[in-house]
Structure formats: C-alpha cells, structure tokens
VOBAGU-827242 format. One line per field, with one value per residue (C-alpha): residue in one letter; x, y, z. Coordinates in Angstrom, 3 decimals, decimal comma. Layout:
BEGIN
res: [a	...]
X: [X	...]
Y: [Y	...]
Z: [Z	...]
# end
This chain:
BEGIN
res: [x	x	x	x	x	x	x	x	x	x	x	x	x	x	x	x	x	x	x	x	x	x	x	x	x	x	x	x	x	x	x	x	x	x	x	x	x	x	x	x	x	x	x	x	x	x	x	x	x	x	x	x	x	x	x	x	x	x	x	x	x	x	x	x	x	x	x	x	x	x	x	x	x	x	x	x	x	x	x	x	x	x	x	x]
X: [5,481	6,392	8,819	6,991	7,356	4,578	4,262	1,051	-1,796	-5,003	-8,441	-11,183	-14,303	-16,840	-16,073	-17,403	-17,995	-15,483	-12,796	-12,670	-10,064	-6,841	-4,453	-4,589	-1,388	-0,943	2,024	4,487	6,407	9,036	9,116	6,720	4,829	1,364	0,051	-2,117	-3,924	-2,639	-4,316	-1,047	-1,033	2,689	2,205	4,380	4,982	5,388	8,755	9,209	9,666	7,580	7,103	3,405	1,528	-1,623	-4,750	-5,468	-2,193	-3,436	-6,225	-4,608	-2,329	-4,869	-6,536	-9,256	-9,692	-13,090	-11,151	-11,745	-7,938	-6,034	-2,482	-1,599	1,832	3,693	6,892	9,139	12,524	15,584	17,924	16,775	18,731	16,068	17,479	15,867]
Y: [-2,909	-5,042	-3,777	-4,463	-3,563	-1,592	-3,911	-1,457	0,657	-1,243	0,736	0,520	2,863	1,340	1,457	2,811	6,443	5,764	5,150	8,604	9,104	7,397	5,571	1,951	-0,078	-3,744	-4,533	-8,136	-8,884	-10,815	-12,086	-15,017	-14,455	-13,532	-10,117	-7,499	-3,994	-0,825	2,261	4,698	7,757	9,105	8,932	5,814	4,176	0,924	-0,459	1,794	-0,304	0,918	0,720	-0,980	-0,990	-2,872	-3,003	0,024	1,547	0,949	3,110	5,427	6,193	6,282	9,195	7,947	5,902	4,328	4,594	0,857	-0,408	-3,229	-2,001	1,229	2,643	4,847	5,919	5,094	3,260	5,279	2,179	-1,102	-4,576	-7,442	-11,069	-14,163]
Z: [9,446	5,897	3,165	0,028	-3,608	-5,625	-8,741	-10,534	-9,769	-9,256	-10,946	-9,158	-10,207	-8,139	-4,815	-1,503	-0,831	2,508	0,220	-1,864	-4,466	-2,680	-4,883	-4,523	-5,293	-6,251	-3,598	-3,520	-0,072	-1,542	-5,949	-6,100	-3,121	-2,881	-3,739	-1,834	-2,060	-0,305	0,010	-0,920	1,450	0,347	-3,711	-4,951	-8,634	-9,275	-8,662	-5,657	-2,384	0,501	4,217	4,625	7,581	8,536	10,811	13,293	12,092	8,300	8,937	11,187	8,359	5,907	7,140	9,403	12,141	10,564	7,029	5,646	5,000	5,880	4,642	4,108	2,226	5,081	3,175	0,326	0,873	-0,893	-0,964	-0,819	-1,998	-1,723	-0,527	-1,720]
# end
C-alpha cells in the first residue's frame, strides 16, 4: 500500500470496454515526484490523500480480478501531515 495525493481527474473517452465508467485520478507519492493513474473505487477529489494499492490487489479492489489496473484508490485518509 502507498499514501498518495489526488492532484486532478484524468479524461479519457477512448478507452477499453474492460474499463467502464470508473474515475481515473492523476495521483503524486510525495511533491516533485513522479506521477501515476489510479482507477478510484471510493470517489476522491483532488487534494484528498488516499490509500493506493497495486497489482493483484489493484484489481482486486477495482472490481475484478481480470479488471486491467495497476493502482487502485482503497480509501481516503482523514488526517494526513506530509514530511519532505
């Protein structure tokens, strides 16, 4: 699992019928590192941070054990201080 922030929504309208209509989030591990896609299974806005998980558990999470994600948004943090 990664604590990550949710920096914007990313459009997509073509995509692959496997995908459906999930949210997918532009997410940032830590300010000035490098960004990534998650498929947002809780409903998060940007600024939120968020508990990610990836591979089997990604897709697990996502709905569907032959759902296509590599990082998936399992809950919203209440509190969080970032350091560094």
């Amino acid at each position: 699992m990664k604590i990550m922030r949710v920096e914007k929504t990313l459009v997509s309208t073509n995509r692959i019928d496997a995908f459906g209509h999930r949210p997918l989030l532009v997410v940032q591990e830590r300010v000035g590192g490098s960004y990534s896609v998650a498929v947002d299974a809780v409903g998060c806005v940007p600024g939120d941070w968020v508990i990610c998980v990836g591979s089997s558990a990604a897709r697990d999470a996502a709905g569907a054990r032959d759902f296509p994600s590599d990082l998936t948004i399992v809950g919203i943090i209440d509190r969080w201080e970032a350091q560094g």
